[in-house]
C-alpha positions in Angstrom: 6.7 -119.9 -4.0 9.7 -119.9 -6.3 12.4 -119.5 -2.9 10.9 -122.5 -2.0 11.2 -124.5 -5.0 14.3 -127.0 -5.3 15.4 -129.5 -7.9 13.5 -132.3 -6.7 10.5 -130.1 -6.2 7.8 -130.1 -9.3 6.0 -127.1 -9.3 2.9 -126.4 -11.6 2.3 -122.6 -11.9 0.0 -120.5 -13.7 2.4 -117.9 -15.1 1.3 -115.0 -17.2 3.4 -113.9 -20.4 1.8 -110.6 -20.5 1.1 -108.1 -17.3 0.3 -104.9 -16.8 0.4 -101.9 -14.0 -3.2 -102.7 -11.7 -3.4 -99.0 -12.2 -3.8 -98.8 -16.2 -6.8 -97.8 -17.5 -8.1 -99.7 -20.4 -10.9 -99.2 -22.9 -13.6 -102.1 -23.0 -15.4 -102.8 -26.1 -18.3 -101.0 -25.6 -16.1 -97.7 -25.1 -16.8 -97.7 -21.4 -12.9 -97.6 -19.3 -11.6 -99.1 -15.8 -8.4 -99.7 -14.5 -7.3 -103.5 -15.2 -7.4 -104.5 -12.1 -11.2 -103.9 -12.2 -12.1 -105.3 -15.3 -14.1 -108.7 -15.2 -11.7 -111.6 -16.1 -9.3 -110.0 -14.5 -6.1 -111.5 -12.9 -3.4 -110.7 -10.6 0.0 -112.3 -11.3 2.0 -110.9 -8.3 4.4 -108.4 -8.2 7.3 -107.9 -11.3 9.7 -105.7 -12.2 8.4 -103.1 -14.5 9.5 -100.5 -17.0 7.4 -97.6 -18.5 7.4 -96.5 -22.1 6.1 -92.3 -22.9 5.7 -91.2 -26.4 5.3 -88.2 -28.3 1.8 -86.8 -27.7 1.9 -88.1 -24.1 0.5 -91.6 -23.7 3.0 -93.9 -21.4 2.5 -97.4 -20.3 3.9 -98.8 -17.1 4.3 -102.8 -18.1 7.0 -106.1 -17.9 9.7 -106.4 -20.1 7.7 -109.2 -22.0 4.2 -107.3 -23.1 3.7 -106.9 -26.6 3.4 -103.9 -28.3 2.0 -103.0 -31.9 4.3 -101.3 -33.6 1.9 -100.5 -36.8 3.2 -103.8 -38.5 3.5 -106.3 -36.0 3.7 -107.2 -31.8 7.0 -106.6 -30.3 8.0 -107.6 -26.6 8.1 -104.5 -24.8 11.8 -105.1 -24.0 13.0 -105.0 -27.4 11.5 -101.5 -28.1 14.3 -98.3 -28.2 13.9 -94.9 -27.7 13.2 -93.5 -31.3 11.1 -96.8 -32.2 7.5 -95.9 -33.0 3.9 -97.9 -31.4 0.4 -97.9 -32.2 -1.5 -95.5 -30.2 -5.1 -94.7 -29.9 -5.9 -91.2 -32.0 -9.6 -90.9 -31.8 -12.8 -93.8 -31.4 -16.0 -92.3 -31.7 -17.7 -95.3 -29.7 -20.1 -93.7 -27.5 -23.2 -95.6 -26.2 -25.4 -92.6 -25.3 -27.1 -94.0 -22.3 -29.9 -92.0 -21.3 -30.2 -92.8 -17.4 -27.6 -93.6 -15.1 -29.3 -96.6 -13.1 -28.1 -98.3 -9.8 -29.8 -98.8 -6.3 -29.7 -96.0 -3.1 -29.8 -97.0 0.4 -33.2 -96.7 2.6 -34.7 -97.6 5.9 -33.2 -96.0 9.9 -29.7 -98.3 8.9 -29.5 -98.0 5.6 -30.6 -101.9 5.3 -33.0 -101.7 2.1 -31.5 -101.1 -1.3 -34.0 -99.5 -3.5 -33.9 -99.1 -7.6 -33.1 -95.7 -8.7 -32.6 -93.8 -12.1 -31.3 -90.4 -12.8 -31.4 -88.6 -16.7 -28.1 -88.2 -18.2 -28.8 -84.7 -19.6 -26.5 -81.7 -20.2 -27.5 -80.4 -16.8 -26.1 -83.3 -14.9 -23.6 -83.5 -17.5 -22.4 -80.3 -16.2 -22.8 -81.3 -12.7 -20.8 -83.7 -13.0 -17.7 -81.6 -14.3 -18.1 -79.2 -11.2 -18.4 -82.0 -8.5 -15.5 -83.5 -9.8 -13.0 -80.6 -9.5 -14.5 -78.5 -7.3 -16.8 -80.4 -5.2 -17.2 -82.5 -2.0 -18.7 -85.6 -1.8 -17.8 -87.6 1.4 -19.9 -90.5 3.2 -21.5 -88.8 6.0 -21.0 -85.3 5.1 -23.2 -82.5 2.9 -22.9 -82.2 -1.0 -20.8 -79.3 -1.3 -19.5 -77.0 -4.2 -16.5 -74.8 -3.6 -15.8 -71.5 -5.8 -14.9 -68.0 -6.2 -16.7 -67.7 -9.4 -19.9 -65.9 -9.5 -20.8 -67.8 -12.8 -20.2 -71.1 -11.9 -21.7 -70.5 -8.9 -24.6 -69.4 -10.2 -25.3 -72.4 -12.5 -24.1 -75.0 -10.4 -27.2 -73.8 -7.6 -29.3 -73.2 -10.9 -28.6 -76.9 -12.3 -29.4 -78.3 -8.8 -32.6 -76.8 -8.4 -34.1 -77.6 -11.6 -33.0 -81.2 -12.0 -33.2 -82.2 -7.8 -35.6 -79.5 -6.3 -32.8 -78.4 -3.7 -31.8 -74.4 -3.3 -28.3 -74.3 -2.4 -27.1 -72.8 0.8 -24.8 -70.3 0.2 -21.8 -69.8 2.7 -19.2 -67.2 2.5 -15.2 -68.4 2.2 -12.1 -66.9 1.4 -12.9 -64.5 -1.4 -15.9 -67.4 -2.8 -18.9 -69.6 -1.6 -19.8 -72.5 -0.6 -22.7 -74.2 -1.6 -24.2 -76.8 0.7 -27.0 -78.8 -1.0 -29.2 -79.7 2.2 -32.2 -81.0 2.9 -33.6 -82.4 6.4 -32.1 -84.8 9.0 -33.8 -87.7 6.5 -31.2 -89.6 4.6 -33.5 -90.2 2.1 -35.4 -87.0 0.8 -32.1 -86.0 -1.2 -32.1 -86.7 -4.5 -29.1 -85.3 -5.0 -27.1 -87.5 -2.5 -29.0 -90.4 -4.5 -27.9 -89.5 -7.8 -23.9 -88.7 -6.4 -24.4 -92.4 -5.1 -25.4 -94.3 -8.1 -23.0 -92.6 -10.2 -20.0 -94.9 -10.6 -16.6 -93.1 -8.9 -13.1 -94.3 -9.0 -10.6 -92.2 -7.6 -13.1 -88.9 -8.1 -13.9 -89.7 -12.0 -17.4 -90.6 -12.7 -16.5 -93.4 -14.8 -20.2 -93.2 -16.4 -19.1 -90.2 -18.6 -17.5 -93.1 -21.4 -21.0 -94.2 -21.7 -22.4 -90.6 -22.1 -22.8 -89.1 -26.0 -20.3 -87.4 -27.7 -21.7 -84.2 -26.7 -22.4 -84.5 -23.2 -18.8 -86.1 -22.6 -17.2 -82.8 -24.1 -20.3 -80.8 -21.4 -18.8 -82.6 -18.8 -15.2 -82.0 -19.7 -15.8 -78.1 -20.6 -17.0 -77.5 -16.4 -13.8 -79.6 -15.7 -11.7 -77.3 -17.0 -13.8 -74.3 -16.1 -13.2 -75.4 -12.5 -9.9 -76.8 -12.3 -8.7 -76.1 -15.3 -5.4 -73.0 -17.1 -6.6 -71.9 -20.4 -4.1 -69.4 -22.1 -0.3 -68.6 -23.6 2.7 -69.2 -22.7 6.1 -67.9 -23.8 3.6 -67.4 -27.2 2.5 -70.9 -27.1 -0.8 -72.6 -26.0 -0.7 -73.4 -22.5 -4.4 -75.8 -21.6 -4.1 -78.2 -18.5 -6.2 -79.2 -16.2 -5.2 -79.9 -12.6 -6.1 -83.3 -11.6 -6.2 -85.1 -7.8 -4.2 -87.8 -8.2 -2.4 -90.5 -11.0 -5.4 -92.4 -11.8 -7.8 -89.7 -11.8 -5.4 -87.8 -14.4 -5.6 -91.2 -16.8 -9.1 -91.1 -16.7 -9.3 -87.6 -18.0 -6.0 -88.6 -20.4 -8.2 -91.7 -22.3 -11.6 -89.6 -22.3 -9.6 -86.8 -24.6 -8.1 -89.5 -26.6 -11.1 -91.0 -27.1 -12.2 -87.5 -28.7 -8.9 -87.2 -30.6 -7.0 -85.2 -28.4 -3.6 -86.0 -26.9 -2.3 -85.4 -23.8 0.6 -85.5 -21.7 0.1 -86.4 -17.4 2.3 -84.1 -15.7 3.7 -85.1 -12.1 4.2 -82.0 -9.7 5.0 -80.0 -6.4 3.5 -77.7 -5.2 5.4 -75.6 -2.0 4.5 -76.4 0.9 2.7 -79.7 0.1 3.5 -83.0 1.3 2.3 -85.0 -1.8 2.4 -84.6 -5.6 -0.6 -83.0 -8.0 -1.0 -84.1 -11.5 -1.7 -81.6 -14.3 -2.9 -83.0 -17.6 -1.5 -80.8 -20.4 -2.7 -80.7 -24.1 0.1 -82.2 -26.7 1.7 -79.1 -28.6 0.8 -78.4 -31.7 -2.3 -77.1 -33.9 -4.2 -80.1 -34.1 -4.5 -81.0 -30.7 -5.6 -77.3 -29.4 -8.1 -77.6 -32.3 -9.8 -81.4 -31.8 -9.7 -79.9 -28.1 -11.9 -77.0 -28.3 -14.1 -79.2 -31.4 -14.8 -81.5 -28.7 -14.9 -79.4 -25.8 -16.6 -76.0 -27.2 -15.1 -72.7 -25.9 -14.6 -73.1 -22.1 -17.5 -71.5 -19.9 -16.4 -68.3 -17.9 -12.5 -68.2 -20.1 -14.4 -67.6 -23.7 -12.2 -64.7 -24.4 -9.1 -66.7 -23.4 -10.0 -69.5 -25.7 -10.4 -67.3 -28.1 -7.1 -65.5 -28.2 -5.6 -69.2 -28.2 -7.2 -70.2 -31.1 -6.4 -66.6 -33.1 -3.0 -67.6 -32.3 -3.0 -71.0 -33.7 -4.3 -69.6 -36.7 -1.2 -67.9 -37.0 0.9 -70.8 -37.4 -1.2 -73.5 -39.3 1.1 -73.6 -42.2 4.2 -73.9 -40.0 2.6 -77.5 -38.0 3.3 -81.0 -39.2 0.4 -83.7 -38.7 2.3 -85.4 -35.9 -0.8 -87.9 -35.4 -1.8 -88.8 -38.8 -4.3 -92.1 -38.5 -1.9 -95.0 -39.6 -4.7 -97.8 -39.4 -8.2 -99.1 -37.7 -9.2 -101.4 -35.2 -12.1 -104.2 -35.1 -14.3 -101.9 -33.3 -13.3 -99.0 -35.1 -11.0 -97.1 -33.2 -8.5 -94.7 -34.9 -5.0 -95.5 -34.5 -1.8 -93.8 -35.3 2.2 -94.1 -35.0 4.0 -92.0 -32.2 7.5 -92.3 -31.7 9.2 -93.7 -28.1 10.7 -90.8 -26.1 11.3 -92.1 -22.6 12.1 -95.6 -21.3 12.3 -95.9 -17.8 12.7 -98.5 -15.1 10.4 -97.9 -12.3 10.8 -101.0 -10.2 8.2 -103.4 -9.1 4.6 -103.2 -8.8 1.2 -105.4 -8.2 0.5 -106.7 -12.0 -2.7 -108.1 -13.9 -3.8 -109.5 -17.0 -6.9 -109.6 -18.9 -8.0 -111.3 -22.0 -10.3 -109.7 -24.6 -12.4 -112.5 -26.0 -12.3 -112.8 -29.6 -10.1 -109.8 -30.5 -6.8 -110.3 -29.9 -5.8 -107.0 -28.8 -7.2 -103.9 -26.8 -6.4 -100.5 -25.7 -4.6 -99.8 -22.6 -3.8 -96.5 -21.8 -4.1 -95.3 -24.6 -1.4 -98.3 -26.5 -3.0 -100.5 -28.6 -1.1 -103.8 -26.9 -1.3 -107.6 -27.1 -3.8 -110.2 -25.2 -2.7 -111.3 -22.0 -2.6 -115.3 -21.7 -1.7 -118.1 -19.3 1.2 -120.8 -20.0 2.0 -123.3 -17.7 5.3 -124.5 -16.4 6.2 -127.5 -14.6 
């Protein structure tokens, strides 16, 4: 549109002040998260050249030059902010709805043509279901629920959780030096209540998005089988060395905003592996005492690495005294979130990308990848 425009042209656009990466993931007011580009109200503004801000502690925001920023005092255009220069960033909200059922509707009939109600509990069980499918298992259209691991343990519960919650015994196949589990029924699409449950369940980019609605408690269940399955608990070169390996970008944010909502910060990793064609994420704990501490609070002691966690947490012990409180809370937000002050490490131009905007009614402000950042809003131009 604007390489068409000339002087005697008058053009009336809609152009936004504020955008962000479609990507981000942002926190709603009821706790629940999406990326922005799925939130209702919504909207795209084309594609802009973008820059993206990291911090200490390891949230980053990919924005244009002209999105404000709280800096703890007051909004400043993204643009304006230096490495060194400190922002607001989300340190812990304990805004958790607790829903009880996950509810949505399940295809029935030869063609799948009648949508029928459905309801499953949200219990520590599926809790910890949940945590296995997404690291280790396989849920594709058209194929068998299946559960992939060399662990005798997780194994072991994951056939035992199944059975008692959707009357299915697992099939048990050998591979490599593990199993697979295939959770079978009949030929009839419609006698598996465990495809049912995979179904309603809300997935983007293979995170169950539902987990931001669970309890406290049964968000840290789900996240303790995430790391059991996919997950490096231990030390390294004497330090504490947690991760967990993640599919791709946005699935890794997902698991970055559910810690912070718990108070713990992380840092999304980029990486190669040999022989690979495209990149893995890792999600790695911030450094520090603190963080290893709100992490296994949250989390408990990770099932099947107990020992490990506990030699990790004799060693922070160790070096208490020698840690300074690097996320001290520095303010609070309408709904209650926990903010503190984290200084700018990395600035980098990353070219253009598809942005969005969104506007939180009657607020002001909200939480995007972790950043506590401006309102979007519309201004015209003639």
């Amino acid at each position: 549109l604007l390489a068409d425009w000339t002087p005697s042209s008058r053009v009336l656009l809609n152009c936004s002040r504020q955008c962000l990466d479609g990507d981000t993931v942002i926190l709603n007011r009821d706790g629940t998260a999406c990326r922005i580009k799925d939130a209702p109200g919504a909207w795209q503004t084309g594609v802009q050249p973008v820059r993206r801000l990291t911090l200490y502690g390891g949230a980053s925001i990919t924005c244009t030059d002209n999105h404000p920023l709280f800096n703890g005092t007051r909004y400043v255009e993204a643009d304006s902010v230096k490495v060194g220069d400190y922002l607001s960033v989300l340190a812990e909200w304990d805004c958790w709805a607790g829903i009880e059922q996950i509810c949505g509707e399940v295809a029935r009939g030869n063609n799948g043509q009648k949508m029928v109600p459905a309801s499953f509990p949200v219990n520590e069980n599926t809790s910890r279901l949940l945590g296995y499918m997404m690291t280790d298992g396989s849920n594709r259209p058209g194929q068998s629920i299946k559960f992939t691991n060399n662990r005798q343990e997780y194994l072991e519960e994951m056939a035992g959780i199944v059975e008692e919650e959707f009357g299915i015994v697992a099939k048990w196949y050998p591979k490599g030096k593990g199993f697979d589990l295939l959770f079978t029924t009949t030929k009839r699409r419609d006698d598996n209540a465990l495809m049912d449950f995979m179904r309603v369940v809300r997935w983007d980019e293979r995170f169950p998005t539902n987990v931001f609605a669970f309890s406290r408690r049964l968000a840290g269940e789900f996240l303790n089988r995430a790391f059991a399955g996919d997950g490096c608990i231990g030390l390294k070169k004497s330090c504490p060395d947690i991760f967990l390996s993640c599919k791709n970008l946005v699935h890794a944010r997902y698991c970055q905003l559910l810690l912070r909502k718990l108070g713990v910060p992380a840092t999304v990793k980029r990486e190669w592996m040999v022989k690979c064609t495209k990149p893995f994420y890792r999600l790695c704990l911030a450094s520090g005492v603190a963080p290893v501490e709100k992490f296994f609070a949250a989390v408990g002691l990770i099932f099947g690495k107990e020992d490990r966690c506990q030699r990790v947490l004799k060693y922070i012990r160790t070096c208490r005294q020698k840690q300074i409180d690097h996320y001290k809370i520095s303010h609070e937000g309408a709904d209650g979130e926990k903010f503190c002050l984290c200084r700018v490490v990395k600035i980098e131009a990353v070219g253009e990308r598809l942005v969005w905007d969104i506007e939180i009614p009657d607020k002001g402000w909200f939480v995007a990848q972790g950043l506590q950042v401006h309102n979007s809003g519309k201004s015209a131009i003639a």
